[in-house]
C-alpha positions in Angstrom: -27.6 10.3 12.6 -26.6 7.3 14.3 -23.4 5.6 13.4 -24.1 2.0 11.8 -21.8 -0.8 13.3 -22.3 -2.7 10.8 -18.6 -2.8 8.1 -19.1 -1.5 4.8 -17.4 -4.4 3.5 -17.7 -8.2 4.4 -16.0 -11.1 3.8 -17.7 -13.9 1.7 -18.2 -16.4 3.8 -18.0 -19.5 1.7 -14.0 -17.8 0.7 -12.1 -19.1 -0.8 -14.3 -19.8 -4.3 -11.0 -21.5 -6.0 -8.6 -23.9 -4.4 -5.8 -26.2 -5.8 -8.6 -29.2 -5.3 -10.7 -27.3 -8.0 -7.5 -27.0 -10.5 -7.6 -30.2 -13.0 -3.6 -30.1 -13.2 -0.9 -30.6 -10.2 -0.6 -27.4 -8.5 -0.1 -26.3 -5.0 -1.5 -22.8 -4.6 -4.4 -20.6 -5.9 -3.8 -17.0 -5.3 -3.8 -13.3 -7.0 -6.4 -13.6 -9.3 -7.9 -10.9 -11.8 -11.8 -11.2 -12.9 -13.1 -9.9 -15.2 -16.7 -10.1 -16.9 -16.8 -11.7 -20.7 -19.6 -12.4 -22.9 -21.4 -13.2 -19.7 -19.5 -14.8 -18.0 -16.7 -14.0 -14.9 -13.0 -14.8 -16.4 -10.6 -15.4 -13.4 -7.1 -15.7 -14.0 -5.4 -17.0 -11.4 -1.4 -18.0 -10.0 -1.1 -21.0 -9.3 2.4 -22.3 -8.2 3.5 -25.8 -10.0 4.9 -28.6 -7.3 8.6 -27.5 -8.8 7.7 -24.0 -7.3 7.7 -22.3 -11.0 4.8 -20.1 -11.3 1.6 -20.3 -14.2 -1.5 -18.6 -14.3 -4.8 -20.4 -15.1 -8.0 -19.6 -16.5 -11.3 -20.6 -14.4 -15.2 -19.4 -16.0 -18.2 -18.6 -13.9 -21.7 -17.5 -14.7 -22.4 -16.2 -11.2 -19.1 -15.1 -10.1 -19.0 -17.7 -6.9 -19.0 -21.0 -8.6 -15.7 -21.5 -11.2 -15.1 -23.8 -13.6 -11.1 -24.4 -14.2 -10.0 -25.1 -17.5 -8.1 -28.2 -18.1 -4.6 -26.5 -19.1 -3.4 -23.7 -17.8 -3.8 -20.4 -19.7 -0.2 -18.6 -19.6 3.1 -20.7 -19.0 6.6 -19.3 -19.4 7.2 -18.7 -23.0 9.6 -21.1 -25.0 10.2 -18.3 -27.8 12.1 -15.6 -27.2 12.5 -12.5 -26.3 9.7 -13.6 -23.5 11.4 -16.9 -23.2 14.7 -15.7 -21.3 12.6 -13.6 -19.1 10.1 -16.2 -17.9 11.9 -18.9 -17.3 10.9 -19.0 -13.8 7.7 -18.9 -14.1 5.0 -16.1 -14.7 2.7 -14.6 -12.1 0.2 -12.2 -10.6 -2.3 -11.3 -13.5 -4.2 -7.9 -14.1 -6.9 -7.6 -16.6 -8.1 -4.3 -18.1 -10.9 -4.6 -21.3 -10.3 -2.1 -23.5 -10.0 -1.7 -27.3 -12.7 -4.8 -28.3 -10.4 -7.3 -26.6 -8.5 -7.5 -22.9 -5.0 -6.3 -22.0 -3.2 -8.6 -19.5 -0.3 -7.6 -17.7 1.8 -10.2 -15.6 5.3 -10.6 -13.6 7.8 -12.2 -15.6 10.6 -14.0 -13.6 14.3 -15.2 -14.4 17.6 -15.0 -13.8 17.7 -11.0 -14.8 14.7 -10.4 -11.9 10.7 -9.7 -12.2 10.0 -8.0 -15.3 6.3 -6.9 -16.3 5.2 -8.2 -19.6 2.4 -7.2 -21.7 -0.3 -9.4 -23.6 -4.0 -9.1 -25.3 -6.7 -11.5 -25.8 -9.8 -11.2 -27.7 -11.5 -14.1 -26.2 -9.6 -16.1 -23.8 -8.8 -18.6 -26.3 -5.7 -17.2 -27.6 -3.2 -15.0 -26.3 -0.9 -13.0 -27.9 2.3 -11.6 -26.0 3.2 -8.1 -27.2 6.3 -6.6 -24.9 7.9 -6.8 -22.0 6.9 -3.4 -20.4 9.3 -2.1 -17.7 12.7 -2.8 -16.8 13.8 -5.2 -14.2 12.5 -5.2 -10.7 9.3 -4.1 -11.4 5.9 -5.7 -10.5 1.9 -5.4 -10.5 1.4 -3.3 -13.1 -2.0 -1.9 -14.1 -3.4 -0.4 -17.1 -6.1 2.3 -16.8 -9.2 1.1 -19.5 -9.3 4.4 -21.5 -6.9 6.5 -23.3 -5.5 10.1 -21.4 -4.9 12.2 -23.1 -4.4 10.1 -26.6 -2.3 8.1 -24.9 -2.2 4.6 -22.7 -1.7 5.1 -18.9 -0.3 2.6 -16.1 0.4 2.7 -12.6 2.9 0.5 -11.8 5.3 -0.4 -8.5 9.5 -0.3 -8.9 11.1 -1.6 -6.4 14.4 0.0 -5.4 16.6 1.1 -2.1 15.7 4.8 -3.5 11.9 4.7 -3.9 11.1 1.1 -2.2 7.1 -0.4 -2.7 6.1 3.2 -4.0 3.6 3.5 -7.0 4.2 5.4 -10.4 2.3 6.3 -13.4 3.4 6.4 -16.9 2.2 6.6 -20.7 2.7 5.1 -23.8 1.4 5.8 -27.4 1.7 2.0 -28.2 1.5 -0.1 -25.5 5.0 -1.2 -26.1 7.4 2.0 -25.6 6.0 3.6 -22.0 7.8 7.3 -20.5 7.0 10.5 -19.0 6.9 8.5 -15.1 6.1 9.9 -12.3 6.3 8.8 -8.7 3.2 9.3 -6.6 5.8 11.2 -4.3 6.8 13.9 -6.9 5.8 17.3 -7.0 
């Protein structure tokens, strides 16, 4: 069999499909979106940094995936309650998506004066959001959330960062989406 040339994976060619010109509010970046597909339509949620350099993430809709709409207001700014307000105060960032349970689990960087945290929020419909923990302990970013249960239990793969284990990538459970344990590093035995 002859070995195609062709790569398995292209670039799209009209990239990138969201740019500060398409965002209805000052920013001055659009970068590390998550997409995800909702009553028919593709939800992006995007980082966009604010002219201050503070970080929020906004909500853009598509019906073909290529073409996105931005809403007028950003979706998620740093809280002004606490407990999430002293841990965002410096803006929020980097978005992951994951449907599960009827509604969509959102998990973002959180930063302040204490670090990047990860915190934890769920939406139904992109409407409203509802914050529900902050999930990890300082120095932690990108976490993801596997979409179904192991085991009974949630399931995450996240990435620490520390002089110890730098960039590496662990996974750990919770029974409740708020209290998370039995970690393991993708290094251990």
């Amino acid at each position: 069999m002859a070995e195609s040339k062709e790569p398995i994976i292209r670039r799209y060619e009209k990239n990138p499909v969201l740019t500060k010109h398409d965002v209805p509010y000052p920013v001055e970046t659009v970068h590390n979106a998550g997409v995800v597909k909702h009553n028919g339509k593709y939800v992006m949620l995007f980082r966009s940094h604010l002219r201050n350099g503070r970080s929020i993430i906004g909500l853009a809709e598509s019906s073909d995936g290529v073409r996105f709409a931005v809403r007028p207001e950003p979706f998620i700014t740093p809280a002004k309650a606490e407990p999430f307000a002293g841990y965002e105060a410096f803006g929020v960032e980097d978005p992951r998506i994951c449907p599960m349970e009827d509604g969509y689990l959102i998990t973002y960087s959180a930063y302040s004066q204490h670090g990047v945290r990860v915190a934890l929020a769920r939406t139904t419909d992109f409407e409203r959001l509802e914050r529900i923990s902050l999930i990890t302990q300082s120095d932690y970013r990108n976490v993801v959330i596997f979409p179904e249960k192991i085991g009974g239990r949630y399931a995450r793969l996240d990435r620490p960062h520390s002089e110890i284990s730098p960039w590496s990538i662990w996974i750990s459970y919770s029974p409740d989406l708020v209290h998370w344990g039995m970690p393991r590093s993708s290094s251990s035995p």
